[in-house]
C-alpha positions as CSV (number, residue, x, y, z in Angstrom):
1,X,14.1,5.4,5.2
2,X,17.0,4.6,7.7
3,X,19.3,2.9,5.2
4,X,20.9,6.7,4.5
5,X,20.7,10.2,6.9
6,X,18.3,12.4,4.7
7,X,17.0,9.5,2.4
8,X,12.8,9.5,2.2
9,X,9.8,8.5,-0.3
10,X,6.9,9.6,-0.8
11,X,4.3,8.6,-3.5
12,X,1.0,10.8,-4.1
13,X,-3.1,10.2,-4.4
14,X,-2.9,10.9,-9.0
15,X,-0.3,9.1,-10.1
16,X,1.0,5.7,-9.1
17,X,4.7,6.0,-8.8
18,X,6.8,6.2,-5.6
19,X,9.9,8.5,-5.8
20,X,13.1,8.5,-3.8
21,X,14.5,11.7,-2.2
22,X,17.4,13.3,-0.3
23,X,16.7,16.4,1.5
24,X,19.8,17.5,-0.1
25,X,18.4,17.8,-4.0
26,X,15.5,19.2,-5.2
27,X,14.4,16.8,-7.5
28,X,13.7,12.8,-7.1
29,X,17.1,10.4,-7.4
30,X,14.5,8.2,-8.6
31,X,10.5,7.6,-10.0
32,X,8.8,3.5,-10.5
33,X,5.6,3.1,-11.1
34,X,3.3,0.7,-8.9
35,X,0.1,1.4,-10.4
36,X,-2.1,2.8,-12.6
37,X,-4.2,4.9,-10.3
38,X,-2.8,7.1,-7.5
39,X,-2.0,5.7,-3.9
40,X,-4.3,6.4,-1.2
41,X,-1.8,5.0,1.8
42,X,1.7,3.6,2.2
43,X,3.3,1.6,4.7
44,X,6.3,-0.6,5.2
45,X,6.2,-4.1,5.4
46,X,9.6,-5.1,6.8
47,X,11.3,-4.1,10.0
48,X,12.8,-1.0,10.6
49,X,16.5,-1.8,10.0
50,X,14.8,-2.9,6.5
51,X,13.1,-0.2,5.9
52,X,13.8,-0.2,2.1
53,X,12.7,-3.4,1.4
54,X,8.9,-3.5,0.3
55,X,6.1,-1.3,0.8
56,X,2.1,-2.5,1.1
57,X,-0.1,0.4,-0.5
58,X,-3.5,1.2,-1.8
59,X,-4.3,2.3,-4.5
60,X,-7.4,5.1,-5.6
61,X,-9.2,2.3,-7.8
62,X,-9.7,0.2,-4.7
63,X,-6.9,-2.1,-5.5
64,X,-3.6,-3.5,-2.8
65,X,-0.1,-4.4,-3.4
66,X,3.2,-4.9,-2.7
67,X,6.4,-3.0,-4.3
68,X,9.9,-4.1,-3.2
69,X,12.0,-1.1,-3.3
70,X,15.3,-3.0,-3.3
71,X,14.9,-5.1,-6.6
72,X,12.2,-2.1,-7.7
73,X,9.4,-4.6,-8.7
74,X,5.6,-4.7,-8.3
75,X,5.8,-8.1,-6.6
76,X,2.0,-8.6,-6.5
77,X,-1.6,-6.8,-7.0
78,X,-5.0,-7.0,-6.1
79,X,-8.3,-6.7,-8.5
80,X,-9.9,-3.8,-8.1
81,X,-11.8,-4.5,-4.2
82,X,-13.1,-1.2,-2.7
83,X,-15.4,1.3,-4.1
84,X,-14.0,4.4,-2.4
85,X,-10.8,5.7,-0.8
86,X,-8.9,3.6,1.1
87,X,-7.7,4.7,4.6
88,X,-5.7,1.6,5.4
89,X,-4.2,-1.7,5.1
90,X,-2.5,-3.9,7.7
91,X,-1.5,-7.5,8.1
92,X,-3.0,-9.3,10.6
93,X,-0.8,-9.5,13.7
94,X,-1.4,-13.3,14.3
95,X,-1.8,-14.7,10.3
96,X,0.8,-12.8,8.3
97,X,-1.2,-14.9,5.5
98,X,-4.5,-12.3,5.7
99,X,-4.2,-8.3,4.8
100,X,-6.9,-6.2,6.0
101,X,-8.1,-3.0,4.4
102,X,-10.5,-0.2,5.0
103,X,-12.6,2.3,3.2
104,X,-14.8,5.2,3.2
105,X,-16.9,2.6,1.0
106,X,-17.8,1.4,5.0
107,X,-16.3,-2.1,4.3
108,X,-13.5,-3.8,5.6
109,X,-12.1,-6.4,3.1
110,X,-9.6,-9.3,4.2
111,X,-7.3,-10.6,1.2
112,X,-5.3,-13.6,1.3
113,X,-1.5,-12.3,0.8
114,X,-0.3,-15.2,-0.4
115,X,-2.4,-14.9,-4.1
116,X,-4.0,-11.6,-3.6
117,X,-7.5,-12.7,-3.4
118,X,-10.5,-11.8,-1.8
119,X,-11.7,-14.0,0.8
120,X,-14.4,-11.7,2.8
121,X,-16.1,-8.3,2.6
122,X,-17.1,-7.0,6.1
123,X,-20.0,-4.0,5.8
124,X,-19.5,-2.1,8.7
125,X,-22.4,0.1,7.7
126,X,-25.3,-0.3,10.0
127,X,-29.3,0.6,9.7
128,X,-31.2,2.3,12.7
129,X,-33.8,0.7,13.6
């Protein structure tokens, strides 16, 4: 985080909270939960001179969201989408309406950011012929 020297969060893959740390303690300042399942991937939504504003992550039961660090509140969640781990989530570059995620599930699922629905499933798995 660049808002302070030494400030940094990290969240892990069994529990779904995200805790605040300075290098200078050995403990979190601070622990909020986002979810009910552990988080497969972080990553920040807002610029870099906001870097503690919100965060888009995925969750181990397949679900997305959004957690504004600032204010400390889930602002929104997904239903449960993918079926395995997810490896990522992005916005897309030119509609900052659609998220895109990914899984080991072999799907890619685009969500609508606005309501956090699912608006298409993408099977990247493929038969040989």
């Amino acid at each position: 985080m660049t808002d302070r020297s030494g400030n940094f969060i990290t969240s892990n893959n069994k529990v779904g909270t995200v805790q605040y740390w300075n290098v200078a303690s050995n403990e979190p300042r601070q622990s909020n939960k986002i979810g009910s399942k552990g988080t497969n991937s972080m990553i920040f939504l807002d610029n870099e001179s906001n870097a503690g504003g919100r965060i888009l992550f995925s969750l181990k039961n397949g679900a997305l969201g959004v957690y504004n660090l600032k204010r400390q509140v889930l602002e929104f969640q997904t239903e449960t989408g993918h079926f395995e781990t997810v490896f990522g989530v992005e916005y897309c570059a030119s509609n900052k309406d659609l998220i895109a995620s990914c899984s080991y599930d072999g799907t890619v699922r685009v969500w609508n950011s606005n309501n956090m629905k699912l608006l298409q499933v993408n099977d990247t798995n493929f038969n040989s012929v």
